[in-house]
C-alpha positions in Angstrom: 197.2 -138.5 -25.6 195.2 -139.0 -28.7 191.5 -139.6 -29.1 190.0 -142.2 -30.7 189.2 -142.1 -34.2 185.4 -142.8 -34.9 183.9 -143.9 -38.0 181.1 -141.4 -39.2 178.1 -143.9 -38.4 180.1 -144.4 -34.7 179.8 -140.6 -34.6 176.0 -140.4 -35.7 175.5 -142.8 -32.7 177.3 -141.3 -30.2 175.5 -137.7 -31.4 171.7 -139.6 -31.5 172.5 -140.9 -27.7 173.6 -137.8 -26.2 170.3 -136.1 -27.4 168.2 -139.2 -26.0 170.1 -138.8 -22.6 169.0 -134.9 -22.8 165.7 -135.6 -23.4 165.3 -138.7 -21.3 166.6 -135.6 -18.2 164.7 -133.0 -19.0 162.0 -133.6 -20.6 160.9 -133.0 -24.4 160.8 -129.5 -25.4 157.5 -128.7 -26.7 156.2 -124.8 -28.0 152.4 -124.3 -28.1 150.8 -123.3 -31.3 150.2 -119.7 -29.9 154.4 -119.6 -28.9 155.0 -120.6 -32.8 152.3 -117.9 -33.9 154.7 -115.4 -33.1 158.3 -116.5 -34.8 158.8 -113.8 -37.3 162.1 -115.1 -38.7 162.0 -116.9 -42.0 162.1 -120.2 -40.9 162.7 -123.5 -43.0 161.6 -126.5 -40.6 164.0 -129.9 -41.7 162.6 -133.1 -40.3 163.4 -136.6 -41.5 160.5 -138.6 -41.9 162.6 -141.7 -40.1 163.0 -140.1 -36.7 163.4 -142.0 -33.9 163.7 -139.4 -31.8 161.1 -136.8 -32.5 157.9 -137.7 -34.9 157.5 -136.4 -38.4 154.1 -135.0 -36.6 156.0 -132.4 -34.8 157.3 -130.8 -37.5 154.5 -130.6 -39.5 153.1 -128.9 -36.6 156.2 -126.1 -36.8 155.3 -125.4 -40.1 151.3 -125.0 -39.6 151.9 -122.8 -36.8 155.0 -120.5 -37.9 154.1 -118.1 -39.8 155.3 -118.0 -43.3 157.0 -121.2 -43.0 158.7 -123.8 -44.8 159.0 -127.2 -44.5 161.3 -129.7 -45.8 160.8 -133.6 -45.3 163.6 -136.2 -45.7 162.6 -139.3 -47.3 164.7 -141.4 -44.9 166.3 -139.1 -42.7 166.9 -140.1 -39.3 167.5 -137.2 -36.2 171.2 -135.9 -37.0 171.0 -136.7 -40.9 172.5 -133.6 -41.7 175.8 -134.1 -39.8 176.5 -137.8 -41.9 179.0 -136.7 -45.3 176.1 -138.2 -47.2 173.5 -135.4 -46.5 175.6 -132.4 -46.0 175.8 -131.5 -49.5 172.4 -131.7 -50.3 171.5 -129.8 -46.6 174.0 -126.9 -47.4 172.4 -126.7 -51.2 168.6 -126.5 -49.3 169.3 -124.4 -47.0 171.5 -121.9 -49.1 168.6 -122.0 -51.8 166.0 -121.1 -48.6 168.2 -118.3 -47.2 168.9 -116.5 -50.7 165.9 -116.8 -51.8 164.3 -114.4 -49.1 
């Protein structure tokens, strides 16, 4: 038996409903501002700007509230933007850039 073969927008779908279904059955996760006071890992908070999902507001609240923070908007970018083959180069270049340069 073989699966089907999904383009990568059909993926991106099927990946954006499966977190709405999680969401929509338990709940959005939220962290009070004291919970992100006390991340000590380097963090670098990625949030597209065109979220359907989770506001652009929740990110920039990440990166008021972790401490030594970075923050990273994408013009455009919807919830799973770093899993389409457009994005993934620029992501991995970001990200790399973030983590050496600690």
């Amino acid at each position: 038996m073989s699966l089907p073969k999904f383009t990568e927008k059909r993926k991106g779908a099927i990946i954006a409903k499966q977190f709405w279904n999680f969401r929509k059955l338990y709940g959005d996760p939220s962290f009070t501002s004291d919970e992100l006071k006390t991340i000590k890992a380097q963090t670098l908070v990625v949030h597209g700007d065109s979220d359907p999902i989770a506001a652009v507001e929740n990110a920039l609240s990440m990166f008021k509230f972790i401490p030594n923070a970075h923050l990273w908007i994408i013009p455009y970018g919807q919830h799973i933007f770093i899993f389409l083959p457009d994005n993934q180069n620029e992501f991995l270049q970001k990200t790399l850039f973030f983590l050496k340069s600690k």
